[in-house]
N, C-alpha and C positions, 0 to 999 in steps of 0.2 A: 316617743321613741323607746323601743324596747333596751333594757338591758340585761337579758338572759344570756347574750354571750357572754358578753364582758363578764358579768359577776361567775359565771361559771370559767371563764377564764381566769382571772382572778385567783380562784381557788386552786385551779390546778400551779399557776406562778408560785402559792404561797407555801407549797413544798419546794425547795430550792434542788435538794438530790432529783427527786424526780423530773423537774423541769430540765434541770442542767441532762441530765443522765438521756430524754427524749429528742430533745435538741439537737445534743452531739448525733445520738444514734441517726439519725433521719437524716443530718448531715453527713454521715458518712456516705450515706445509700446514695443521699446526693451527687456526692464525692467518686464513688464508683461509677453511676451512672456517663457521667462526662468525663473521667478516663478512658470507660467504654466508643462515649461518641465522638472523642479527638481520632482514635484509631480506625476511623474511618472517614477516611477522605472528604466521599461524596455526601455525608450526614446532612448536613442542613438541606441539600436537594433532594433529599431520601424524603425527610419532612416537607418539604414542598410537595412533593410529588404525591406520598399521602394523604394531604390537604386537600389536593385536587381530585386526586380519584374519590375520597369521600364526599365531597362536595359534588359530582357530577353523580353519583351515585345516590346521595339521598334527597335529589331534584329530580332524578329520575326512577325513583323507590319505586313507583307502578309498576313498571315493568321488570324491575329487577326481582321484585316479594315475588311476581308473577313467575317466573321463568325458575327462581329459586324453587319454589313450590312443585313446580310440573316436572322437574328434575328429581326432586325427591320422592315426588308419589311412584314416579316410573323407576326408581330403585326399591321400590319394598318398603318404602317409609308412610307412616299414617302420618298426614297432617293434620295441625288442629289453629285455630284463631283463637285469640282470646284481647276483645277488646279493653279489657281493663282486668284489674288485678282478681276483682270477685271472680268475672271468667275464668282467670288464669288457674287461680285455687281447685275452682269446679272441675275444670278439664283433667290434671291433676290426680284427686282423688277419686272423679269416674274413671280413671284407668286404675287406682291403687284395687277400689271396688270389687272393678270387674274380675280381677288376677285375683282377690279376694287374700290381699297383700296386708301384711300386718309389720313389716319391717322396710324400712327405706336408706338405702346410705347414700348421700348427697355429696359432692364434688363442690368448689366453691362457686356461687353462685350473689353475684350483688343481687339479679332480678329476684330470687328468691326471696331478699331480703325486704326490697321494693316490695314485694307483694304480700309482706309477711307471710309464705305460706307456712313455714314451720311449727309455730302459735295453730293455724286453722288450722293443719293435719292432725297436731297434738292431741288435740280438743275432738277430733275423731276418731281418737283411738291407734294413732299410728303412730311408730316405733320412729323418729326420725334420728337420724344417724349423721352428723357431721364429719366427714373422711379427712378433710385438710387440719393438717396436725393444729394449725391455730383455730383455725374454726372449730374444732372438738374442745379444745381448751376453754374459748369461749363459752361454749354449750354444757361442759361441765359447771364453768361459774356463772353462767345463768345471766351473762350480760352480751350487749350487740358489740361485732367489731368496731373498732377506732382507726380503721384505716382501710382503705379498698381493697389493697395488693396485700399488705402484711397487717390481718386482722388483728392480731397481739401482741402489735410491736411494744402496747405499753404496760407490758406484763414482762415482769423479772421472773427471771429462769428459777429462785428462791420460790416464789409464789405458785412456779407449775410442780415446782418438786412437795411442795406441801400438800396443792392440788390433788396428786397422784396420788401422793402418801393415803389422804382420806378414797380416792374415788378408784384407784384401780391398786392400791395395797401393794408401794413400791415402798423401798428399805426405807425406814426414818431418816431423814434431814441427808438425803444422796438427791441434790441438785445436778451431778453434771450432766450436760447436756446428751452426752452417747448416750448414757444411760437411760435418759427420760426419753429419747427417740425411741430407743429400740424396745421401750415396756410400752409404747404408743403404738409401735409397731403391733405386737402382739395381742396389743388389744384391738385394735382397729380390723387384724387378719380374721378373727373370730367374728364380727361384725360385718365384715363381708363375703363370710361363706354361709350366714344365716340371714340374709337380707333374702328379700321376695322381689324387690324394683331397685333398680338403682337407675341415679338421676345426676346431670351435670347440667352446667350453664353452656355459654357458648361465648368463647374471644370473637371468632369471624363465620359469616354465614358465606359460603361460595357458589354464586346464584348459576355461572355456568356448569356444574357438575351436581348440586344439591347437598354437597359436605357441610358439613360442622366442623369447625376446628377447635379445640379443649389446649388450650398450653396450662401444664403444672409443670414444677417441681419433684412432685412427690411419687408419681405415679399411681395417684390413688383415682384418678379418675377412671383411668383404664383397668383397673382390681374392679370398681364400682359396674363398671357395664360390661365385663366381662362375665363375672360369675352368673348375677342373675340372671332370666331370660328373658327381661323388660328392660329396655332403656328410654328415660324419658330426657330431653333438651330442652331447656326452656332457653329461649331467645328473644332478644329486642328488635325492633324492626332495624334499628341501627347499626347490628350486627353486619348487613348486608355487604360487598366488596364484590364487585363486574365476575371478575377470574383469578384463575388459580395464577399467572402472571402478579397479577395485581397484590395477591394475598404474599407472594413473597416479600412487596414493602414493608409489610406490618411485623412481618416475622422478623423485619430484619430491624427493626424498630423497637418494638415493644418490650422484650428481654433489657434491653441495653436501656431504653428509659425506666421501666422499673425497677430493676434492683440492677442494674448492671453486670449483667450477664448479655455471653454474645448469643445465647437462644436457650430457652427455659429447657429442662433438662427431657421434656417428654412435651410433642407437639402431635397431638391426634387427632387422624380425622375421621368423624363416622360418617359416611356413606350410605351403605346399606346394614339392615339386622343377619347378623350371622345366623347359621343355619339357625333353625326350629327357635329362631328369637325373635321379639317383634321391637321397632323404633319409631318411637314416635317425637315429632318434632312441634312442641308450644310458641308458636309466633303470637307474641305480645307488641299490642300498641302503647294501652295504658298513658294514655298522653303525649306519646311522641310523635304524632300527626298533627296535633296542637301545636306543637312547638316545629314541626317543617315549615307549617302555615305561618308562622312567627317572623317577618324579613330580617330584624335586628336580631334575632339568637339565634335562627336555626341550627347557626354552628355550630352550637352547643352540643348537636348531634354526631359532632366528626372525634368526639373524643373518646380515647381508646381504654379507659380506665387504667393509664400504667400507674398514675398516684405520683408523678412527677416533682405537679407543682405543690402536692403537699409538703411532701422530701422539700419542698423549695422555701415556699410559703414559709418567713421569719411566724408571723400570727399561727398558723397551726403546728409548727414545731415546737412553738412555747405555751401555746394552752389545750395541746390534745383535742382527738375528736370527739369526746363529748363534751367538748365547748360548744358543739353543732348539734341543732336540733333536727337536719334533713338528716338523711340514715349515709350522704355522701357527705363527709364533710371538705371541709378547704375550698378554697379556689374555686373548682369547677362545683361543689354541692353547693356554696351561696348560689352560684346561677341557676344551678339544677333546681333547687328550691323553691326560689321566685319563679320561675317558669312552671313548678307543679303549684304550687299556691303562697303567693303573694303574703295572702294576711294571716296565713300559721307560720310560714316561714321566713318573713322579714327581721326576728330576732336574730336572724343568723349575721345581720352588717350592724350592729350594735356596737 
């Protein structure tokens, strides 16, 4: 039996401020979260209800990919497949290529992460740009997120303010946080009016109309595909949701399980490419056809990454996610894990 978690859990216990400090924090998100879902009535049938349409949905994923697809092409949208991550990467940089693209600003994306494309692009010469305030932060310190929803939740605002200090040349030792926003701001504005492509992930795929929907915070997704005159979406096949009906369950869900808000503050949907722009839309399988095929997990496909049960999970509140060796940790990444590979990723129930 492995003990890679445990000892690496372990380590992060034996700082007592940090553990107590990650715990509480992630309890509180908890804490919001279900103040959010008392205030709504019909909440736990909301969750049934999403259950069931994802579950009739990725049993009948043939014809949903399909109808998603043929919807999007007849709006102006290039489609592309990519069976596994290598494809993903490839398709990817044959579009940076062809635009003859040296600069990229990315929106938060896990498949991204799933597929390491950032490492491959790098290593080809391309400028890759992380727009989500956490996700840049992380990409300044050169490590992977510890959490789905809130990438740097286990980063103190001390450590971005020193950050800064070295990499974008903010006043010595000025931690508050307006301040650090709004020099992120200013940096991030120059980085997206010198980008060549810009690229996001996808919350929900809507196979009646051939939308994309993007929920941020921040509004940087919408900066990201607006300025360029490339958009690219990379998406899981699990993304999928029948209709725009249906897509209101999530919306009305998802905010209030992840960080407890009653809807994330920018909900976007691309459709088609705005004038003299082109969009093109990355469906990845990458093993998630495996795991349909799967009768005891499939339903490991109906989950909407709000990051819930991490917030929940006592074990990942108290040993952070790089206690986890999959790149999802908590909860739903042991399963994810074992379902991508068994015998790299079995340290993670240690």
């Amino acid at each position: 039996m492995s003990t890679k978690h445990s000892e690496a859990a372990a380590r992060f216990v034996a700082n007592a401020e940090q553990r107590t400090w990650h715990n509480e924090t992630l309890w509180l998100v908890r804490e919001k979260r279900d103040r959010l879902a008392m205030a709504v009535p019909e909440w736990e049938k909301l969750r049934d209800l999403a259950s069931d349409i994802k579950a009739h949905t990725i049993t009948h994923l043939d014809k949903y990919v399909e109808q998603f697809a043929k919807n999007a092409e007849a709006n102006g949208v290039t489609v592309h497949w990519a069976k596994d991550a290598k494809e993903h990467n490839e398709i990817i940089y044959g579009i940076l290529a062809k635009h003859n693209a040296k600069k990229l600003v990315k929106s938060k994306s896990m498949l991204t992460e799933e597929c390491h494309l950032n490492p491959y692009l790098i290593e080809k010469g391309i400028d890759v740009v992380e727009t989500d305030l956490g996700e840049r932060i992380l990409q300044l310190m050169d490590i992977p997120p510890s959490h789905i929803v809130m990438p740097a939740i286990h980063i103190k605002r001390q450590e971005v303010g020193k950050l800064f200090e070295q990499k974008l040349g903010t006043e010595p030792g000025n931690s508050d946080p307006t301040y650090l926003t709004r020099a992120a701001r200013r940096h991030l504005r120059d980085q997206f009016l010198s980008a060549d492509v810009g690229m996001t992930g996808c919350n929900f795929a809507v196979a009646e109309t051939g939308d994309v929907v993007v929920c941020t915070n921040e509004g940087n997704a919408d900066m990201g595909t607006s300025l360029p005159n490339v958009h690219i979406v990379s998406m899981g096949l699990e993304k999928l949701v029948p209709n725009v009906k249906s897509l209101g369950v999530y919306t009305r869900l998802l905010a209030r399980s992840a960080t407890g808000q009653p809807s994330t503050s920018y909900t976007s949907h691309f459709r088609k490419p705005l004038k003299g722009h082109e969009l093109h839309f990355v469906i990845v399988d990458n093993g998630r056809s495996e795991i349909l095929g799967n009768s005891e997990h499939y339903q490991t496909l109906k989950c909407l990454r709000c990051g819930a049960c991490m917030n929940t999970c006592p074990v990942y509140r108290r040993s952070g996610g790089y206690s986890y060796t999959y790149f999802i940790p908590g909860p739903i990444g042991i399963n994810l894990g074992m379902l991508r590979s068994p015998q790299k990723y079995y340290d993670n129930v240690s």
